[in-house]
Backbone bond lengths (Angstrom), bond angles and torsions (degrees), N, CA, C in turn:
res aa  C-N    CA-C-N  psi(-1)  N-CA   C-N-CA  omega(-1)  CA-C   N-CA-C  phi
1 X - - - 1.446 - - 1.521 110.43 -
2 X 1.190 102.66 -27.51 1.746 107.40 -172.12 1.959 99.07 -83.43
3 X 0.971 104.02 -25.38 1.521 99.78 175.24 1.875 113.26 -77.46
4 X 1.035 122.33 -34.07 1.770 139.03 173.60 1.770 96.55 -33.05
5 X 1.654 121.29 -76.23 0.971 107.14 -176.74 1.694 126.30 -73.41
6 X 1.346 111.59 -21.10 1.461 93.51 163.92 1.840 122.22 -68.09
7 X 1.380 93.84 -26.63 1.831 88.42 179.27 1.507 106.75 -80.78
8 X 1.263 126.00 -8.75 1.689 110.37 172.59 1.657 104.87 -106.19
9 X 1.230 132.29 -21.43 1.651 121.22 144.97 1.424 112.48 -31.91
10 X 1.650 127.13 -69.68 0.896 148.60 -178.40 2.020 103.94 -54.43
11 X 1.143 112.72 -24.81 1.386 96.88 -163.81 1.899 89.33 -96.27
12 X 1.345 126.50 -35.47 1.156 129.87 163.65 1.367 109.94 -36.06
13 X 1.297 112.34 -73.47 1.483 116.00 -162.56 2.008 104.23 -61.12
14 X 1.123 102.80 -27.77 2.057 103.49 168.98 1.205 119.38 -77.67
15 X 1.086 112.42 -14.86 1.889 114.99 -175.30 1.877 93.63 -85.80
16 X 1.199 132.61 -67.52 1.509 108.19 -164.38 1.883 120.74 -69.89
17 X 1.672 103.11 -2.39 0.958 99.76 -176.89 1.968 111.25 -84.03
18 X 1.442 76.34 -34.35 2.150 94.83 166.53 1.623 118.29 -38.30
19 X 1.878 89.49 -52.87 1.428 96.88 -158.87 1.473 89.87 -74.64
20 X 0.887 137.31 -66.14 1.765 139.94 -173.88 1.261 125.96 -21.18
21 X 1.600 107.84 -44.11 1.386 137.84 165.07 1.406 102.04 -70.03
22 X 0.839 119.86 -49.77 1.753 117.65 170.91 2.054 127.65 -34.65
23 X 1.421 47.09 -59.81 1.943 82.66 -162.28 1.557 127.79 -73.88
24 X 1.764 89.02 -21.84 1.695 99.93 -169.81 1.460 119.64 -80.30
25 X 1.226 126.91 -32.23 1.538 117.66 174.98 1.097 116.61 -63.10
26 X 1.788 125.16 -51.46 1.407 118.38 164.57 1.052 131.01 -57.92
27 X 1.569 132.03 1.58 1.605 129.69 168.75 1.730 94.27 -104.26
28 X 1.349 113.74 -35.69 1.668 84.97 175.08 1.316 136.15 -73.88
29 X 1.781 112.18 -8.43 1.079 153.85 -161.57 2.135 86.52 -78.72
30 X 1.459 93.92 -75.63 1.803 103.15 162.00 0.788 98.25 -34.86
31 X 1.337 146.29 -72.18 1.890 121.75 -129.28 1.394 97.97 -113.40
32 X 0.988 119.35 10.72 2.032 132.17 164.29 1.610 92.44 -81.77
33 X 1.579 118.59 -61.93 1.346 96.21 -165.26 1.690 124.01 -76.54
34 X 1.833 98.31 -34.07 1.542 89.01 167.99 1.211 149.21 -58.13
35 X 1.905 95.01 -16.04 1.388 113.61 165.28 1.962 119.98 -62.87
36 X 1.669 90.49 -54.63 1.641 91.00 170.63 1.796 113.59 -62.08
37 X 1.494 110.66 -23.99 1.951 97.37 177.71 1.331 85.27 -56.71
38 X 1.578 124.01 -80.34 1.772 115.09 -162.60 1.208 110.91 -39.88
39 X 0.907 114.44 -26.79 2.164 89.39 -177.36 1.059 93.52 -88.79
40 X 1.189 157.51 -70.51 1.343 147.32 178.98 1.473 123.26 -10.45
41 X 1.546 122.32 -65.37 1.128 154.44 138.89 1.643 95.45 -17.53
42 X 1.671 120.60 -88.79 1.499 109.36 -171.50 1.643 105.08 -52.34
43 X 1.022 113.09 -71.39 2.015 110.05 -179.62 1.719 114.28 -19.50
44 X 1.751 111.59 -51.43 1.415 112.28 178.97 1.829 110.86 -52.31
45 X 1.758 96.73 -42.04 1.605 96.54 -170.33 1.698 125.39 -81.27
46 X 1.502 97.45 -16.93 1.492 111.75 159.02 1.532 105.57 -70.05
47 X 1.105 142.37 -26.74 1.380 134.28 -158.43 1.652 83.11 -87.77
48 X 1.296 89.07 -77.61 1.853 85.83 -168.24 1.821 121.72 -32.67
49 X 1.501 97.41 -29.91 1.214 105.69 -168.36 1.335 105.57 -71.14
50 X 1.225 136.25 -39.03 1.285 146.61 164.47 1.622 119.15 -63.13
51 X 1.373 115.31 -44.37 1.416 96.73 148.15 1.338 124.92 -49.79
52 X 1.017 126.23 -79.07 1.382 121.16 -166.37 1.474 121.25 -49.87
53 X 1.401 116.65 -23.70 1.282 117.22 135.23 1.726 139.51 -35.62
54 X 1.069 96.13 -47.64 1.343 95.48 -179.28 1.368 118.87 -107.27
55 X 1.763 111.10 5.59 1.521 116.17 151.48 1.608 104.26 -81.22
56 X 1.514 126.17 -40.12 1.221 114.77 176.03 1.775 119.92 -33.71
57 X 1.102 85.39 -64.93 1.613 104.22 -158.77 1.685 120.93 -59.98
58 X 1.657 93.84 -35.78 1.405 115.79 164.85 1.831 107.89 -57.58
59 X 1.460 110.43 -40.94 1.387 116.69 -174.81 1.814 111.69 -51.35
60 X 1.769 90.92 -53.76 1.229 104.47 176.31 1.026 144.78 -63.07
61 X 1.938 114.19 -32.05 0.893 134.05 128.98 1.750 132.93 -12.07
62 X 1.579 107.28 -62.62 1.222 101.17 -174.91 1.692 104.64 -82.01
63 X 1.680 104.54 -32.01 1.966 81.13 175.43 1.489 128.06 -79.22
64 X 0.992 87.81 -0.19 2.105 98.78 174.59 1.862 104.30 -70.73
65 X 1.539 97.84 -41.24 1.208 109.71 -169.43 1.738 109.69 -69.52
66 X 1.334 122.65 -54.10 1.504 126.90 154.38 1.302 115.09 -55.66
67 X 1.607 153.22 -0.51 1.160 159.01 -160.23 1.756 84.47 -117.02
68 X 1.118 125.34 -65.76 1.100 122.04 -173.12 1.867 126.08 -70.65
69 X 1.107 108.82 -29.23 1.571 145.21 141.50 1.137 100.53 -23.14
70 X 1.049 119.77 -87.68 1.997 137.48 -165.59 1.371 110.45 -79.06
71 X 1.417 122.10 -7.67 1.832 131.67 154.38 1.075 80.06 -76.61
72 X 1.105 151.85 -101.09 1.486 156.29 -111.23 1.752 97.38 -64.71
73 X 0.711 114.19 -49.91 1.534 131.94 -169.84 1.443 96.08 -47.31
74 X 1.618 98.69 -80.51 1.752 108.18 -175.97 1.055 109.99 -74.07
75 X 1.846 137.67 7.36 1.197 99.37 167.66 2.102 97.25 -94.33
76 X 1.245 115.92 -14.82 1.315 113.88 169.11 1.563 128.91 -62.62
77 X 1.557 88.17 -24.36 1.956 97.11 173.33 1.638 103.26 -74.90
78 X 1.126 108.60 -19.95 1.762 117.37 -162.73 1.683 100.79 -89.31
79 X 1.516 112.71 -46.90 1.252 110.32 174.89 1.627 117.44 -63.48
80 X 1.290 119.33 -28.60 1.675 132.54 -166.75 1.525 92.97 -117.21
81 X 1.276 103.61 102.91 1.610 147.97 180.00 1.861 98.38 -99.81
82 X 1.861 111.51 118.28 1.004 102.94 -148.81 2.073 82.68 -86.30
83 X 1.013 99.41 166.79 1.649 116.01 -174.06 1.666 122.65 -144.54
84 X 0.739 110.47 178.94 1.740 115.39 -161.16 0.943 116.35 -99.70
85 X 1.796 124.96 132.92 1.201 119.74 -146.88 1.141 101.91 -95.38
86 X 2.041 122.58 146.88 1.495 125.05 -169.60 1.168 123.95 -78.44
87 X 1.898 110.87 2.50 1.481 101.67 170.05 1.897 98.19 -104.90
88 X 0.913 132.54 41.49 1.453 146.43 -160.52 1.930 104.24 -123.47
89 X 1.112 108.94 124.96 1.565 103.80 160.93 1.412 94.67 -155.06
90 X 1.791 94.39 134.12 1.615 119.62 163.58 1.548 116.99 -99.43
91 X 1.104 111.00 -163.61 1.591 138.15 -166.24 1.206 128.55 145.96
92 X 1.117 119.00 131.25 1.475 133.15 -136.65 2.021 106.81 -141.54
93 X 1.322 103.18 128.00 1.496 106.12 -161.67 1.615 94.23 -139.63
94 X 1.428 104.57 126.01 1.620 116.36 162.29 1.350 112.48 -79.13
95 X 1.275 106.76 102.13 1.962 109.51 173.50 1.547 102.23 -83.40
96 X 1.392 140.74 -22.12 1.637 90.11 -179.70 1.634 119.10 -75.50
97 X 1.102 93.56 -150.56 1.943 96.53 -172.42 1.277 115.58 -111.79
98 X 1.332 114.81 98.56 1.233 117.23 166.24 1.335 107.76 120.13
99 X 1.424 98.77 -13.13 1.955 110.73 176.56 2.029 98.99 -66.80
100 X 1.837 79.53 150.30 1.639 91.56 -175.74 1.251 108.81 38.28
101 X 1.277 129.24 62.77 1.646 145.14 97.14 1.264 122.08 -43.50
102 X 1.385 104.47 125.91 1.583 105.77 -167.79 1.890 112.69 40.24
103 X 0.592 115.78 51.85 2.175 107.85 -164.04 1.101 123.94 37.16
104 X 1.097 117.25 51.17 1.622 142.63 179.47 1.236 129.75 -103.06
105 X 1.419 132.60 128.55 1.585 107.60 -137.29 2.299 65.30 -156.83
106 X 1.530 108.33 122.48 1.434 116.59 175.16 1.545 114.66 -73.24
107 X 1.001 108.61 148.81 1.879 109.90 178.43 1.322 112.93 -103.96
108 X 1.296 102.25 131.19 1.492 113.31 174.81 1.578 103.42 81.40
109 X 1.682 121.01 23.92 1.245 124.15 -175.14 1.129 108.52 -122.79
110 X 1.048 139.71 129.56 1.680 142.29 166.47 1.654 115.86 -51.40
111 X 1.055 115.89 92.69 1.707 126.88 157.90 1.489 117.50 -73.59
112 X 1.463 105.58 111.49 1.303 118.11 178.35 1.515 106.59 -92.74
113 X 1.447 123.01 129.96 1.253 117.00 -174.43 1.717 97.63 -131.17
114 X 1.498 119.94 126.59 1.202 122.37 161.63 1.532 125.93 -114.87
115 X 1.405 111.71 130.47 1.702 126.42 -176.76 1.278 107.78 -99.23
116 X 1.240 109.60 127.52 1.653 113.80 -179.77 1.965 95.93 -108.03
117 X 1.684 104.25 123.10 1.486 85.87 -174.06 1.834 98.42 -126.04
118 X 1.251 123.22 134.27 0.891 131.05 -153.18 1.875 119.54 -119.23
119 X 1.250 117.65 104.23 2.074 125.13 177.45 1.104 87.87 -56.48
120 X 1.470 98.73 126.58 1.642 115.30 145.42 1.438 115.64 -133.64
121 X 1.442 119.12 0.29 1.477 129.20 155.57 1.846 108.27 -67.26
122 X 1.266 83.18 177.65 1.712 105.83 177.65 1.805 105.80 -102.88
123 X 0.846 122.14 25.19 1.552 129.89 176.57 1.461 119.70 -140.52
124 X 1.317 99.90 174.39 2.025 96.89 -168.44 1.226 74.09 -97.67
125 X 1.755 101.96 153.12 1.524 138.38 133.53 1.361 109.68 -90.18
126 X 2.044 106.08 147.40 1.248 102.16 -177.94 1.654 96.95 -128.73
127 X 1.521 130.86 98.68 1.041 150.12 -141.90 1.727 85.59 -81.94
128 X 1.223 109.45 107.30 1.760 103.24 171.95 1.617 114.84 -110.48
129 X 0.862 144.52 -8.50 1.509 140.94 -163.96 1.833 126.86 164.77
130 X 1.307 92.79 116.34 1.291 95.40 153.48 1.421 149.31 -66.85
131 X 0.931 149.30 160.57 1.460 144.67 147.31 1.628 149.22 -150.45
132 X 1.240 144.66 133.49 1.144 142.00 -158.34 1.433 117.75 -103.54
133 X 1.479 133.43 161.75 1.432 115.18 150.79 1.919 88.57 -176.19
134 X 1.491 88.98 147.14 1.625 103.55 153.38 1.392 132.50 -70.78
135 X 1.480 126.37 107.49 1.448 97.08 172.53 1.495 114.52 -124.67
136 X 1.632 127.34 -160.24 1.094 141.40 -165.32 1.529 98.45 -66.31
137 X 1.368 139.43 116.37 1.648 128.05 158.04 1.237 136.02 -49.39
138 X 1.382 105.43 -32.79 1.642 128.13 163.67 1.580 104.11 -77.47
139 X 1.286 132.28 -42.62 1.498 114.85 175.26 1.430 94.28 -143.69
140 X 1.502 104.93 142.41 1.495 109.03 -176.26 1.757 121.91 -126.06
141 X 1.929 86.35 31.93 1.351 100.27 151.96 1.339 116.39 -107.24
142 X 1.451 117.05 30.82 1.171 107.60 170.04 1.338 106.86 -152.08
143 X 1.901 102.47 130.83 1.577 128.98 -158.13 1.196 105.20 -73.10
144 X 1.190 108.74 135.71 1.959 104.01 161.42 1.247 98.06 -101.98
145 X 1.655 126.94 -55.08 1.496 129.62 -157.41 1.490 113.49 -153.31
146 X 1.467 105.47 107.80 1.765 113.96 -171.38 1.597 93.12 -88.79
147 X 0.909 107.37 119.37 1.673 129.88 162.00 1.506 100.52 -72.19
148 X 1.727 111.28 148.04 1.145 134.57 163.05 1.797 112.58 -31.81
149 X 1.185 116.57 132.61 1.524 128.55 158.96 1.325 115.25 -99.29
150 X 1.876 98.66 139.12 1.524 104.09 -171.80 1.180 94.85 -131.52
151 X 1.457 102.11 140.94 1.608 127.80 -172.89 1.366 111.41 -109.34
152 X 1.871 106.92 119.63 1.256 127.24 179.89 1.248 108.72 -78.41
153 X 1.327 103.54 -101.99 1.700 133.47 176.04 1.214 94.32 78.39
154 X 0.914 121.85 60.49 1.630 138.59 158.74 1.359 116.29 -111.02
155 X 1.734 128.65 122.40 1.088 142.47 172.26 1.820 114.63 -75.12
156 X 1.317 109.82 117.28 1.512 146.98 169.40 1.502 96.51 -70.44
157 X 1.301 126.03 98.10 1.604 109.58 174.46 1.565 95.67 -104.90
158 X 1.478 116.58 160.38 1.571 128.51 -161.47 1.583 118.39 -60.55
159 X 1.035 106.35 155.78 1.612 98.29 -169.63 1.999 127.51 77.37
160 X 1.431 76.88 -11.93 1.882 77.27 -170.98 1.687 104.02 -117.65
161 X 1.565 111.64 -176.01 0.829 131.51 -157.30 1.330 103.73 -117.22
162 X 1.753 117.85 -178.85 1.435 104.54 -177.80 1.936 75.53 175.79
163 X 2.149 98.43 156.56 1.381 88.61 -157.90 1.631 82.79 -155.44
164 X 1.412 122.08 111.04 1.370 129.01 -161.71 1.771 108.23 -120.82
165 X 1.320 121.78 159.05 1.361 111.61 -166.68 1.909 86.03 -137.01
166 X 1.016 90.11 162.15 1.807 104.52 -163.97 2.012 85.70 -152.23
167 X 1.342 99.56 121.46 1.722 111.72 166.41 1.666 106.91 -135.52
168 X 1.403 96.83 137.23 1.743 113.70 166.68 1.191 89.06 -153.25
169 X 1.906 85.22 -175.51 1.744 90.61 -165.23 2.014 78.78 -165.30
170 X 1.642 92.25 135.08 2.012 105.49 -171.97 1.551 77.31 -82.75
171 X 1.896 84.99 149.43 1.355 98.00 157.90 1.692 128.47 -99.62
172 X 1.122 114.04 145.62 1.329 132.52 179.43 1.341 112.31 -17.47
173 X 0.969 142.04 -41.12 1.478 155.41 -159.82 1.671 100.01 -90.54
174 X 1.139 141.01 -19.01 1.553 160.39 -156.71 1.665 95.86 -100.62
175 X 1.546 110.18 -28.93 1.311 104.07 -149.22 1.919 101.25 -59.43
176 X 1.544 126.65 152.02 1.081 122.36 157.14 1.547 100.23 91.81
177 X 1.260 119.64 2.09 1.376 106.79 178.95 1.923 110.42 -140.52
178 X 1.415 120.42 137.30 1.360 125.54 -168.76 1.476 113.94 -80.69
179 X 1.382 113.97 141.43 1.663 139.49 -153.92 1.738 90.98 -127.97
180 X 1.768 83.43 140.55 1.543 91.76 145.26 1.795 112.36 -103.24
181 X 1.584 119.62 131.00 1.036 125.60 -169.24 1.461 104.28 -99.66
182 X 1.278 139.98 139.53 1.392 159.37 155.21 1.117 157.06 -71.14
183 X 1.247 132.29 29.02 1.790 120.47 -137.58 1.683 95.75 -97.82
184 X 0.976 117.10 104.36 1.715 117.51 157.70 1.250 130.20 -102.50
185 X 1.541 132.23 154.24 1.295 128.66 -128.26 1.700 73.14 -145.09
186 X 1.591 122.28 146.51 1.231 112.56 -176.34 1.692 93.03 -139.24
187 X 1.310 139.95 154.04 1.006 138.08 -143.79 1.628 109.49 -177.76
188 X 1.471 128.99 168.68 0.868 140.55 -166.47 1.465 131.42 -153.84
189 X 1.061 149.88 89.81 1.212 142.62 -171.00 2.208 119.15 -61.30
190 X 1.018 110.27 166.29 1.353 121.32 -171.51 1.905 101.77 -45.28
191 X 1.503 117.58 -39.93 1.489 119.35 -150.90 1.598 96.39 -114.01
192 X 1.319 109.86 12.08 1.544 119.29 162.71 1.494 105.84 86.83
193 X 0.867 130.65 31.79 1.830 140.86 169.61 1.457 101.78 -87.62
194 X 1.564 95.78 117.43 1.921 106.01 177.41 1.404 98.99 -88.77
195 X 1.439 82.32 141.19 2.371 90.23 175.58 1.525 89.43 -121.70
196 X 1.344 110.25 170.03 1.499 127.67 133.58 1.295 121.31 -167.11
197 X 1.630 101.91 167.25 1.149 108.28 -140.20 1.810 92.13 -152.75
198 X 1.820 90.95 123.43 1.434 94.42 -170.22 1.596 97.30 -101.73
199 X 1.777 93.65 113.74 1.596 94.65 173.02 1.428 128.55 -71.68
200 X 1.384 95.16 -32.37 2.036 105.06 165.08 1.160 103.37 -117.68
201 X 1.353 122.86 153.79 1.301 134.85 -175.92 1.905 105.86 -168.65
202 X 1.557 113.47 72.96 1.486 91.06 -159.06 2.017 74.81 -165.54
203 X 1.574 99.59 161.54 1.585 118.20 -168.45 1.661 102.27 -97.39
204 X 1.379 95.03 127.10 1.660 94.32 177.37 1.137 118.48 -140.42
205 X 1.290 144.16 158.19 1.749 143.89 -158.26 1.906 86.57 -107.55
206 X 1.628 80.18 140.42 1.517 90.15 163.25 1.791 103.26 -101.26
207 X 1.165 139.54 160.43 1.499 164.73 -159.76 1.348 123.96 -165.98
208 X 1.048 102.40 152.69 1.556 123.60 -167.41 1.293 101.44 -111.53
209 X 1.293 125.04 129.31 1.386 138.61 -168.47 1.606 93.79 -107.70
210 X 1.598 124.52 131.58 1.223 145.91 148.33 1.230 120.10 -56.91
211 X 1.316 141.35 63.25 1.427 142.58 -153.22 1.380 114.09 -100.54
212 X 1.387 145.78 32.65 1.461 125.70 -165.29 1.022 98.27 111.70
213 X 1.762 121.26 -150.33 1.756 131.30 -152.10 2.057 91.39 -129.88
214 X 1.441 115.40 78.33 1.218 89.68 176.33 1.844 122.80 -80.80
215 X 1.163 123.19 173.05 1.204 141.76 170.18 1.843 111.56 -15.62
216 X 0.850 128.41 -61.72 1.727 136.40 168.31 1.637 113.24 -59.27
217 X 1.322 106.83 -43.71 1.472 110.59 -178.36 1.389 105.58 -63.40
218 X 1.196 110.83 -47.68 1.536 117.18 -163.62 1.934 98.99 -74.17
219 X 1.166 132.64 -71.40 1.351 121.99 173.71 1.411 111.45 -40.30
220 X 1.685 144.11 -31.81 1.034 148.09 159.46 1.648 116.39 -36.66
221 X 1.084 102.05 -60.12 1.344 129.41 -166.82 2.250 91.52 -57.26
222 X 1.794 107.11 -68.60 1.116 127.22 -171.72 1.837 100.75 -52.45
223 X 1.213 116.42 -46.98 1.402 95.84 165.23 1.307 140.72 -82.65
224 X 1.181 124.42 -11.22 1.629 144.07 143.39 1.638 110.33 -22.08
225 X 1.627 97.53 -71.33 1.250 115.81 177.47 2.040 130.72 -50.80
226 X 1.760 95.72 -56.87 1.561 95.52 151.73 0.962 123.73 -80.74
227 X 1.356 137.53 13.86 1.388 119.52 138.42 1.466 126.37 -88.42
228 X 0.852 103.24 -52.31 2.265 97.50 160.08 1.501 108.68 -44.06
229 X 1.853 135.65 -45.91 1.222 103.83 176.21 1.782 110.63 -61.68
230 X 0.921 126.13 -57.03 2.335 138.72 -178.15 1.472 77.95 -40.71
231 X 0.945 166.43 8.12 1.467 152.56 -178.08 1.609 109.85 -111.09
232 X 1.553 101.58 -57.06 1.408 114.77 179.36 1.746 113.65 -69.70
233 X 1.260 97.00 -36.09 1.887 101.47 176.46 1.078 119.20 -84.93
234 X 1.245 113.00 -14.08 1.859 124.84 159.12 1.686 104.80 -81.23
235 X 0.765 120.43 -17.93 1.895 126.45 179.23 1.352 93.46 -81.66
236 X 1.104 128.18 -56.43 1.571 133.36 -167.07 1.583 108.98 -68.25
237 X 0.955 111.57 -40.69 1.567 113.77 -168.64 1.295 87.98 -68.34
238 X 1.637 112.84 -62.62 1.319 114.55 -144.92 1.865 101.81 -77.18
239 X 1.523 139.49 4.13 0.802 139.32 174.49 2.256 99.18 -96.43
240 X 1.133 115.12 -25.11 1.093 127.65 -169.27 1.314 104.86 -68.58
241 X 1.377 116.07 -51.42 1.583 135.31 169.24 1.172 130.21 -28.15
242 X 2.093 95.41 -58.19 1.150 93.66 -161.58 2.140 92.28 -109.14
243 X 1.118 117.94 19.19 1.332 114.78 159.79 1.269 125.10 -87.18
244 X 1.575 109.58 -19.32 1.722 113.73 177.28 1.605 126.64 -43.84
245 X 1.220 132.68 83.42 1.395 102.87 -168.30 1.787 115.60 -80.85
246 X 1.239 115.51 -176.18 1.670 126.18 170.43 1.406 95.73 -89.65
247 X 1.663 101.63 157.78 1.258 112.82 -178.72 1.302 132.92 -89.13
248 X 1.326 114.65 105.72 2.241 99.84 -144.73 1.597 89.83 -85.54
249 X 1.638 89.55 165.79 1.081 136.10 -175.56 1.718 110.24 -40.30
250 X 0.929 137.60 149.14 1.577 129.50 154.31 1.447 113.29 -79.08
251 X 1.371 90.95 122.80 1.916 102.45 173.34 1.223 111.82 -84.02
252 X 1.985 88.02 130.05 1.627 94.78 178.82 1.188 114.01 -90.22
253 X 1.212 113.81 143.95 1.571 118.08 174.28 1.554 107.79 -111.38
254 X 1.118 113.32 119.07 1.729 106.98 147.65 1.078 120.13 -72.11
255 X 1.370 89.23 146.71 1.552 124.16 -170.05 1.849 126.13 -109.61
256 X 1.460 94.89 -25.88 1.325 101.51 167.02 1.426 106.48 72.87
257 X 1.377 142.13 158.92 1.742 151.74 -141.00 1.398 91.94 -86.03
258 X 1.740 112.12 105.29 0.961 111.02 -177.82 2.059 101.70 -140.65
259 X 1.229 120.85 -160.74 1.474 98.41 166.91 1.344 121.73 -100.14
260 X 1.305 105.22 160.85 1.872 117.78 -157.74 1.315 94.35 -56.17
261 X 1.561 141.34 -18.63 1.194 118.05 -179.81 1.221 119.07 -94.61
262 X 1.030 101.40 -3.89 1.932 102.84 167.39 1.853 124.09 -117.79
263 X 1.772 93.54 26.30 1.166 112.47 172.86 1.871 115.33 -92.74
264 X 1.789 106.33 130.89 1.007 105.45 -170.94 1.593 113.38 -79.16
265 X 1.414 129.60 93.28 1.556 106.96 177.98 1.323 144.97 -92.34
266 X 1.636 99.90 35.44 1.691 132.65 -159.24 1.580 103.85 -61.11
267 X 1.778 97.06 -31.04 1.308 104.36 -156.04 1.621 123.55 -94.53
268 X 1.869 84.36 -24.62 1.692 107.33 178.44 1.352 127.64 -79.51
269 X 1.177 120.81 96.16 1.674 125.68 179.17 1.705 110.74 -12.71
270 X 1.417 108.65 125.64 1.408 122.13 -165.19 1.684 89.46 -62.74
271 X 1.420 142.69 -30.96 1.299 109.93 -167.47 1.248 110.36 -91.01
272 X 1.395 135.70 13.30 1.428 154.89 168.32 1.471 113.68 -87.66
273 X 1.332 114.57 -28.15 1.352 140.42 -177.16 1.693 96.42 -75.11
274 X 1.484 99.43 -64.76 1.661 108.59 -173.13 1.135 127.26 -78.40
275 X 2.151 122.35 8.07 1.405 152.46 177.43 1.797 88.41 -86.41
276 X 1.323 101.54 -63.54 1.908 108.00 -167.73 0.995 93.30 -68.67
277 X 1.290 146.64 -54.31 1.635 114.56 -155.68 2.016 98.21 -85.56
278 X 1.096 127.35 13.68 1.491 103.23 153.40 1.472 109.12 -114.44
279 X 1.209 127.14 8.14 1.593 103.33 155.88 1.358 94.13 -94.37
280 X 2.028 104.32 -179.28 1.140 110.75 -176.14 1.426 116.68 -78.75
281 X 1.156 126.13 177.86 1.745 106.08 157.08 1.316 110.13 -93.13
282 X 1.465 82.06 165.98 1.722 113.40 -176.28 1.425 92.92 -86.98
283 X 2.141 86.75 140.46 1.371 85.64 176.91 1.432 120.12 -124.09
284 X 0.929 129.39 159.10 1.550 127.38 -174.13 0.990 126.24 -73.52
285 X 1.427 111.10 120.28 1.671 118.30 -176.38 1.803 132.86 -47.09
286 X 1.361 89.24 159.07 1.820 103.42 -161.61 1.849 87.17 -53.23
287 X 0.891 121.05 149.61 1.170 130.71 121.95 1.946 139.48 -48.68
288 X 1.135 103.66 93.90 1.694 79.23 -169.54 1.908 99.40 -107.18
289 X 1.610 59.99 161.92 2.059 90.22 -171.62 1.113 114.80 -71.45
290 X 1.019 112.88 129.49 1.975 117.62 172.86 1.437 92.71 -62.19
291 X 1.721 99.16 148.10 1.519 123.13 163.79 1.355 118.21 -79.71
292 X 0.919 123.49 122.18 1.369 121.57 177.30 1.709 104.72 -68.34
293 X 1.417 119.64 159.65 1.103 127.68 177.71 1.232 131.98 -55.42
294 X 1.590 132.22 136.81 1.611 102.14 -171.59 1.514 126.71 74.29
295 X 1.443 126.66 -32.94 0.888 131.84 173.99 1.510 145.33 -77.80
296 X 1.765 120.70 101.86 1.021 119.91 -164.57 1.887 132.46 -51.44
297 X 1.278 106.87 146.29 1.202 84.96 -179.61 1.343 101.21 -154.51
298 X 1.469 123.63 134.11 1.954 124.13 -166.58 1.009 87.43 -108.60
């Protein structure tokens, strides 16, 4: 009996060491392969990951490459400034009257401008458009005022001539101050090559033309006028005013002892007036006669 519990101590302590021994190659066997699924698994996601890497970059690659492409382009359109073709000659004439005097260009006036443009190549020109504009004199990349564009599209065939008219007109607000003026002529040869060609290119004053009696002058003028008459009828009144006189007094004159009918009694208090006329009058004494000499008299 005393041996029972040492052999089942003993059989305890052999049973988990059994099972362990049992059990252990096929669980390391497990966690060998689940270890290789995960790496497998990471390796697949590194792969992909690196593709898509190197589709990225390729992506970027090609739009860097068209990004830089299409700089190249416009900065070559920017360097090549289109210009006038050498079998090409213009000339350029101000028809109104009196325009560009001294470089003087009228405001609010219609400037007729005609270009005579002339083949001296062996190919057609196809004359498409004119155009105008004001710009800065100090810099003449910068617009003040684009004038109307006029559309030719008229073919120049070789050897010949050709005779185009260009009109604008400065506005009012310009007047008194100097422009750079513009006129370019835009054109085309037979195989589709754009030229142009600046027929004016030169600084000119805009001015105000003195023409007649306009609109301001004339109301100018009309209030000028009613105010000089309110001036003169205020002179009159006010001279009228002060010329009025009061109505003076009657001056008495003495007259000294004369008869009551040629006595003035303007001056004598009416109840002194109305005392004399009820007494009688006084009458004027006799005259007496000188005595003759010697001569008695009782």
């Amino acid at each position: 009996m005393a041996f029972l519990p040492k052999l089942l101590l003993l059989f305890l302590i052999a049973l988990p060491t059994s099972v362990f021994v049992a059990d252990g190659p096929g669980v390391a066997m497990a966690q060998e392969q689940a270890e290789d699924v995960v790496e497998g698994e990471d390796e697949e996601d590194e792969d992909e990951a690196e593709v898509e890497t190197e589709s990225d970059e390729d992506t970027g690659g090609t739009e860097t490459a068209a990004a830089e492409t299409e700089e190249e382009e416009e900065e070559e359109e920017e360097e090549e400034p289109l210009k006038a073709s050498p079998d090409a000659d213009t000339t350029v004439l101000f028809t109104t009257t009196n325009t560009m005097l001294d470089q003087q260009i009228p405001a609010t006036k219609l400037v007729r401008v005609l270009v005579g443009f002339t083949n001296k190549g062996d190919k057609d020109f196809v004359v498409e458009s004119m155009e105008g504009a004001f710009r800065y004199p100090q810099d003449y990349s910068f617009y003040i005022q684009n004038f109307t564009t006029f559309t030719f599209n008229t073919v120049v065939q070789p050897n010949t001539q050709a005779s185009f008219e260009y009109l604008f007109t400065a506005a009012e607000p310009f007047a008194g101050r100097p422009f750079g003026l513009t006129i370019a002529l835009n054109y085309k040869d037979a195989d589709g090559n754009p030229f142009l060609d600046a027929v004016f290119n030169e600084t000119i004053s805009v001015v105000e033309l003195d023409e007649g009696l306009d609109g301001e002058m004339f109301f100018l003028y009309i209030f000028l006028a009613a105010a000089v008459v309110l001036l003169i009828i205020g002179g009159q009144q006010l001279m009228a005013s002060m010329g009025k006189k009061r109505p003076a007094k009657k001056q008495v004159v003495e007259q000294g002892t004369q008869n009551q009918s040629d006595v003035d009694f303007d001056w004598i208090p009416k109840e002194t007036v109305d005392q004399m006329n009820k007494t009688s009058p006084r009458r004027s004494p006799r005259r007496r006669t000188k005595r003759a000499t010697g001569s008695d008299e009782k």
